[in-house]
N, C-alpha and C positions, 0 to 999 in steps of 0.2 A: 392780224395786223393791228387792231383795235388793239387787245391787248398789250403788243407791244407799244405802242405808241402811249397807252396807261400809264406802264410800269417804267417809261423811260420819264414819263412829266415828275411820277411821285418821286424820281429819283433827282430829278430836278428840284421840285420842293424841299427836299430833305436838305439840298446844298447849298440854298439859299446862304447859309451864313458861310461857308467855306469859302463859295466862288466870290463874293463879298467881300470878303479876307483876303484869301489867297493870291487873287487876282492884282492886287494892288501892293501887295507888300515888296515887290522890287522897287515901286517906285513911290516908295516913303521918304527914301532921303532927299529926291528929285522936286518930290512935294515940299517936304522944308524947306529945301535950301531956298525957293523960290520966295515961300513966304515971310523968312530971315526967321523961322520956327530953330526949334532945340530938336533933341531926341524924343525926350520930355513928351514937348508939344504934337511929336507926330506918332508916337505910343498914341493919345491920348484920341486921335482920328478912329481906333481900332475898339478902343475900351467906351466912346462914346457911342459907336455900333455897338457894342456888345450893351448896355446898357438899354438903349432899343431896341434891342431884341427881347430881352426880359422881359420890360413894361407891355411891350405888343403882343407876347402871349397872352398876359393877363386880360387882353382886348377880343382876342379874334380866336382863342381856345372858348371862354363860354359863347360868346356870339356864333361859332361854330355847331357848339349844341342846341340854340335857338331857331336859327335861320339855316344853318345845314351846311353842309361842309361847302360844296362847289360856289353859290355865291361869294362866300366868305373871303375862301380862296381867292377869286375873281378878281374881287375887289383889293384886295392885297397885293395880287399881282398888277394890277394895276400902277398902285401908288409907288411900287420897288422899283416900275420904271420911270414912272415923273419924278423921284428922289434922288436916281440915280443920274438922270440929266441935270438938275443941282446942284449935285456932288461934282460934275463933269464946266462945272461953270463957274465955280469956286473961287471968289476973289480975293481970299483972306481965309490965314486959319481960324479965324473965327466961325468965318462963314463957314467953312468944312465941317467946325464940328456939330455946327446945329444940323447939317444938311445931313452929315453922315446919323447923327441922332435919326432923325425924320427915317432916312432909309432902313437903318437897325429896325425902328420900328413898323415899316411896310415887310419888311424882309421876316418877322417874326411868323408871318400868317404861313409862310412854307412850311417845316418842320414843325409846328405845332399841329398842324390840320394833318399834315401827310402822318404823324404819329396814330393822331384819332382816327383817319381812315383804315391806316392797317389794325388796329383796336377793334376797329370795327366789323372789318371781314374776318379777324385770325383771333384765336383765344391761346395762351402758356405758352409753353415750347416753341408749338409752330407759330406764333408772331413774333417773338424773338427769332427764330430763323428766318422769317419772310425780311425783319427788319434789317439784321446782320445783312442778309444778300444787295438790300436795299443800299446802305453802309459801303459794303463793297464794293459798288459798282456805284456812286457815287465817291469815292476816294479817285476814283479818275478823274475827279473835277481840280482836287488840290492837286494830283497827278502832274496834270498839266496845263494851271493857271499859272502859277510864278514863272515856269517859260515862256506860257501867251503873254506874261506881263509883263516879263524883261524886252522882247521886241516890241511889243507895243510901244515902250519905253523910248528903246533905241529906235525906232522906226517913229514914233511919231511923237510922244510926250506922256506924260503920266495921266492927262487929261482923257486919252483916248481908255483907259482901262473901265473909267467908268461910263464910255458912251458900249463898249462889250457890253459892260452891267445888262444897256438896257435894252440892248439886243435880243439878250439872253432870256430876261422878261418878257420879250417879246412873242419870242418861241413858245415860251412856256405857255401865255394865253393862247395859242393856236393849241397846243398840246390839252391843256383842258376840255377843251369840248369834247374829248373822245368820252368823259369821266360820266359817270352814274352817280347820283346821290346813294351815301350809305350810311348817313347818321340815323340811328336808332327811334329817339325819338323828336321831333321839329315842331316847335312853337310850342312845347309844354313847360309848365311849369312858371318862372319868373326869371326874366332878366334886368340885369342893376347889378351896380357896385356891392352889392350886399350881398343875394346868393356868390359875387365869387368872393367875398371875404370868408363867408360862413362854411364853402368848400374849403378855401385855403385852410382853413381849422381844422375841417374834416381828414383832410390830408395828413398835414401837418401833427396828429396826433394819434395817426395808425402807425406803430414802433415798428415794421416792416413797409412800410410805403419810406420812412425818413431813412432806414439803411439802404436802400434804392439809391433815395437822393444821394446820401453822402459819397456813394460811391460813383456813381454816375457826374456828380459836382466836380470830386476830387479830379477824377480823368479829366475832365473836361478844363476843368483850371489848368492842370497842369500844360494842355496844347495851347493857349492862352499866353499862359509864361512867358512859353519857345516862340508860339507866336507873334506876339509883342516885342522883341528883341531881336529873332533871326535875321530882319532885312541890314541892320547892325552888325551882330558879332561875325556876320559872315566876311564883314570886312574887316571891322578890327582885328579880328583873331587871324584869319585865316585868309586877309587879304585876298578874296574871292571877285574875279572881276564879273560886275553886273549877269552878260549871257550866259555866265552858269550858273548863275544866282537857282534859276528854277532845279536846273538837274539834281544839286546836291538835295535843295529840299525834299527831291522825288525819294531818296532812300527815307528819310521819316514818313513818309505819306505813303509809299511801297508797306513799310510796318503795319500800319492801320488796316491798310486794304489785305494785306494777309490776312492778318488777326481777326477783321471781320468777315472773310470767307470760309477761314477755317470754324469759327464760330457757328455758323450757319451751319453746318455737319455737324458737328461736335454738338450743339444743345438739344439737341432732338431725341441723341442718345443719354448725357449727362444729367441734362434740366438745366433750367435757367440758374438757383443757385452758385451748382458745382463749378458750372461754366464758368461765373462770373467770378467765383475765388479764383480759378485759372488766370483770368484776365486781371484782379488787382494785384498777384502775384508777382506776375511776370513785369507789368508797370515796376513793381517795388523794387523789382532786382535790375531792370535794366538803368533807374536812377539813381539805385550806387554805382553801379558804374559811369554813367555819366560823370555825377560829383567824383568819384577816385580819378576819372580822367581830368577834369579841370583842375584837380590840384597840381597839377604838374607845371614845371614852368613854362616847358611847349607842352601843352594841349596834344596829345598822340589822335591823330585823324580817325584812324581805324579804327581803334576802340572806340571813341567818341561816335561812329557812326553805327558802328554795333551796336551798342549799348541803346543810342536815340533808335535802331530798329524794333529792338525787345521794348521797350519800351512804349512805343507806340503799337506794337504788336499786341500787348496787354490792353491798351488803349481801346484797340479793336472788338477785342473781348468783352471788355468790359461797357462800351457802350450798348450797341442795345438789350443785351441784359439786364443793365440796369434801369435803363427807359421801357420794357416790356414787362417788365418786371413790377414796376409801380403801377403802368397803368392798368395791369390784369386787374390792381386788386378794386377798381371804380369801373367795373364796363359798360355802366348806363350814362357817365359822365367822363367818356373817357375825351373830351376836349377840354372839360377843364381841370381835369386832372395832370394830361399835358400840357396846360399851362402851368401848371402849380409847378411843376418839375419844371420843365424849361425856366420859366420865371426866376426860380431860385438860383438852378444849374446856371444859366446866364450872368445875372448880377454877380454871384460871388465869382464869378470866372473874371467878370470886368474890373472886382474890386482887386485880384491879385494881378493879373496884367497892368496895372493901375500903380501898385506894387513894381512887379517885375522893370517897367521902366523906369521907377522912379531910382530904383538902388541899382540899376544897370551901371559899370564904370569902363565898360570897356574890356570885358573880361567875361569868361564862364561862370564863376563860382557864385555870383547873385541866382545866375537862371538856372544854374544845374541845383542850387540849394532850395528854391521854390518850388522846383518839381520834386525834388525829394521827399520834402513835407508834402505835398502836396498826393503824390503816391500813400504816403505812412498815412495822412485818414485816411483815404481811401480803403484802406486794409481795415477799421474801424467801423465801416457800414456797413460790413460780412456777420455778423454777430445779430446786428438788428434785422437784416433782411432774412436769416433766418430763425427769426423769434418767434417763440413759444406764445401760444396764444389763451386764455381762458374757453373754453366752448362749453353751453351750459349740458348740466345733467352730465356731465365726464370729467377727467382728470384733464392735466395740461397734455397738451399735446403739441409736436411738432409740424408745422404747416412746409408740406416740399413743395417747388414750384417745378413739378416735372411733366 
């Protein structure tokens, strides 16, 4: 029982930014209209999360390696629920975006610590599979938030999605106490702004730790995109009424949740590389099709929801591969090495959502075209993540992550 009650909290941690997202983005346009906001303005509710999510890894990834995962945690989960009644109290877009700020950054402490936890128990392969299962069964969160957040919507106001928020924080802190400390090493060494700059370096200039990021970035930006805009084109385009707002989005989040269960099997036998060219492949291809669908003058359903499944199917693959994948190669500092990845993965995700709303017109072909690029690097980090390394006293050699 212990156990499960473990593995359903880290799964909760890991969703932190999903249920964050997901849960709210039916009633973004609910949220404008009230505050006489733009599209613009209520994009930017989503990418001023994402931007606290960034900064706060860089907080609570080394403070994790200092003080130890479970307080850290704790206290994070704490703040995601005072942030979130904030956000739930909201008198002005103004005021949303600093509160959603605030909560990005409480809500950072989940998926950075729960990264370093399984870092901590699992090494190669098998932490990219424990992570992917993780993934999976976490994709039932985006599953089914945007339905929890159309009634909510319809049923009581857009206000109530983030007093869920803090429900759900709530849980979580009962969920915690089942947990064990597993950070390696606690209270050694130095904490300050300086060892984590001097790690950012250290990261930052291992040519297989940055083909991780890029690829793991690129995914990530890409859902971002769709993110930023789906509560939108689902009515422009496709004149989609609010209560099914959640269902259609369940077929892209259906994609992810395959792609990381199947991943979960598949890198065990593959390795984490092979796996994760699988997964920016499949990305690649299912956002030509996207874009070939939005060039049409109607937008063909089917294909467009094809396509957004492969897609996020690749998505699936391609995430914890490329997050298990970086932090293998730091295991004494695997908190603030998930910071470093998340940190980066975050912000540039907020700087192209950021983007994606701004050239949004009412149409596919802005968000089908940023995911495209956005896939294409992605396919660009495959080369670094499997680079050749100097090792002394031998020739070059090929490093496999299997």
């Amino acid at each position: 029982m212990k156990e499960r009650i473990t593995f359903a909290t880290l799964v909760a941690l890991v969703a932190y930014a999903a249920i964050a997202t997901d849960l709210y983005l039916p009633a973004i346009p609910a949220m404008v209209a009230e505050f006489g906001g733009s599209t613009a303005d209520g994009q930017l509710t989503l990418s001023t999360f994402m931007l606290g999510i960034a900064a706060g890894q860089l907080i609570f990834g080394p403070l994790s390696d200092y003080y130890g995962r479970l307080p850290v945690v704790k206290l994070g989960t704490l703040l995601f629920l005072t942030t979130s009644i904030a956000c739930a109290l909201a008198s002005s877009m103004e005021f949303m975006w600093v509160a959603r700020l605030a909560q990005g950054l409480a809500a950072a402490s989940g998926p950075v610590i729960a990264r370093a936890i399984v870092r901590d128990r699992y090494e190669g392969p098998k932490a990219a599979q424990i992570m992917a299962i993780l993934s999976g069964a976490m994709a039932v969160v985006p599953l089914m938030a945007p339905t929890l957040g159309a009634w909510l919507l319809i049923l009581v106001s857009w206000r109530a999605t983030y007093l869920a928020l803090a429900i759900f924080a709530a849980v979580v802190l009962l969920g915690l106490r089942s947990f064990e400390e597993s950070a390696p090493h606690i209270r050694q060494g130095k904490i300050g702004i300086l060892p984590v700059l001097l790690h950012f370096s250290t990261c930052l200039r291992n040519r297989r730790f940055v083909g991780y990021q890029i690829c793991g970035t690129a995914a990530f930006s890409a859902i971002l995109a769709y993110l930023s805009t789906v509560s939108f084109f689902m009515q422009d385009v496709f004149s989609l009424p609010t209560q099914y707002f959640g269902y259609a989005f369940a077929i892209t989040v259906a994609g992810f949740m395959v792609g990381a269960l199947l991943c979960a099997r598949i890198v065990i036998h593959l390795g984490i590389n092979r796996t994760l060219a699988m997964g920016t492949t499949l990305s690649l291809l299912g956002a030509l099709g996207q874009s070939l669908g939005a060039s049409f003058a109607e937008p063909p359903v089917l294909l467009l929801a094809g396509c957004s499944f492969v897609m996020f199917l690749g998505v699936g693959f391609t995430s914890a591969n490329a997050t298990m994948g970086a932090l293998s190669l730091f295991p004494d500092h695997a908190g603030s090495a998930s910071a470093v990845f998340g940190f980066t993965q975050s912000s540039v995700a907020a700087l192209v959502g950021i983007c994606a709303g701004h050239f949004y017109e009412g149409s596919l072909t802005s968000v089908t075209t940023i995911m495209l690029i956005c896939a294409g690097i992605g396919m660009l980090g495959l080369p670094l993540a499997r680079a050749q390394i100097p090792v002394r006293g031998s020739s070059w050699i090929r490093l496999r992550s299997r």
